[in-house]
N, C-alpha and C positions, 0 to 999 in steps of 0.2 A: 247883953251882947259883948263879943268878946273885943277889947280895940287890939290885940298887941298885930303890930307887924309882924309878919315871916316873910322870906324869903323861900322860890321853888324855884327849881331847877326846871320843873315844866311850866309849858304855858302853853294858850290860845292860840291858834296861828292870826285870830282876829285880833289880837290886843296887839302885835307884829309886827301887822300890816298897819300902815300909816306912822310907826314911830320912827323918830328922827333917826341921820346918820351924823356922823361925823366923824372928821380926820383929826390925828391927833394936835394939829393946832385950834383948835376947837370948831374949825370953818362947817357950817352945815352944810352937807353937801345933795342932801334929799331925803327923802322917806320911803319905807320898805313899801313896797307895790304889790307883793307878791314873794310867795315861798314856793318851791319849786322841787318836791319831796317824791322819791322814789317809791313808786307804790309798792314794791316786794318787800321793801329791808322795811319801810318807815321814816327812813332817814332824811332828814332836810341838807338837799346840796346845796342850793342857793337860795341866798335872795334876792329879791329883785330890784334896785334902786331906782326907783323915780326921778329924775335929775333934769334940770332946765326946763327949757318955758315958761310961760305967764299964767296964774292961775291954772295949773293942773292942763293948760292945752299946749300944745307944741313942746311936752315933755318926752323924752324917750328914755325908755327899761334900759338898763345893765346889770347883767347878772353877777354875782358876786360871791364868789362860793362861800360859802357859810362858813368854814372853819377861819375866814379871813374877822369875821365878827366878833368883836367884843363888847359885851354889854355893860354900861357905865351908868351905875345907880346914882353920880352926881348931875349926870346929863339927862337921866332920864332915855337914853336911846343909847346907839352903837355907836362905838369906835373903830374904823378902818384905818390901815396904815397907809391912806392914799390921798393924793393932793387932789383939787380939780383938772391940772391938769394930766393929770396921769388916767382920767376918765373919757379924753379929748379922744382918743384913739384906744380905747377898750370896748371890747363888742356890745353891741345895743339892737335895740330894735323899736319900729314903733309900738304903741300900746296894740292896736290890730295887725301888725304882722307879726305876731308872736312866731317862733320858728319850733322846729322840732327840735327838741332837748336831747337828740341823740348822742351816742357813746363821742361819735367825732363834734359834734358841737360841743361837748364839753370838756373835749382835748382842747377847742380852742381858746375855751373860756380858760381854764385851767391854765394854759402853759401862757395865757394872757400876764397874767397875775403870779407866775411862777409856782403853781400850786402841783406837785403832782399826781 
């Protein structure tokens, strides 16, 4: 069996979901909940951060658009350039009221985070 490590540019959307976030002062700030990928192109817009609550209850989703993601092989998860509190007043939702990921939701999300 072969042991060497590689690295790929592709992956699972399960291996994804559940791995950590964090800001660059290394604060964890949640775990991915979800990817949120445009069924025509393929393309992953966001992902979903998990954030607050007690054991996984009384957590609510914030979307994050993807190109904000940096993947950090010492962390083992993502890097955002965002504090907790800059999450305090970014859009969210609960885990069942998922919303429709239309063109204008994601101007909001988008111009949240100054993404254009």
């Amino acid at each position: 069996m072969d042991s060497t490590i590689t690295t790929h540019s592709i992956i699972s959307s399960d291996k994804v979901e559940g791995t950590s976030v964090y800001n660059h002062a290394g604060d964890k700030l949640g775990s991915i909940d979800d990817l949120m990928i445009d069924k025509h192109t393929g393309h992953v817009h966001y992902a979903v951060l998990e954030f607050g609550g007690f054991l996984g209850m009384g957590t609510d989703r914030y979307p994050i658009p993807w190109s904000m993601l940096k993947y950090d092989t010492a962390k083992d998860g993502y890097v955002v350039p965002l504090d907790k509190d800059r999450l305090k007043d970014a859009p969210r939702y609960a885990d069942d009221r998922q919303p429709a990921y239309t063109s204008e939701y994601g101007r909001t999300v988008n111009g949240y985070y100054g993404i254009d």
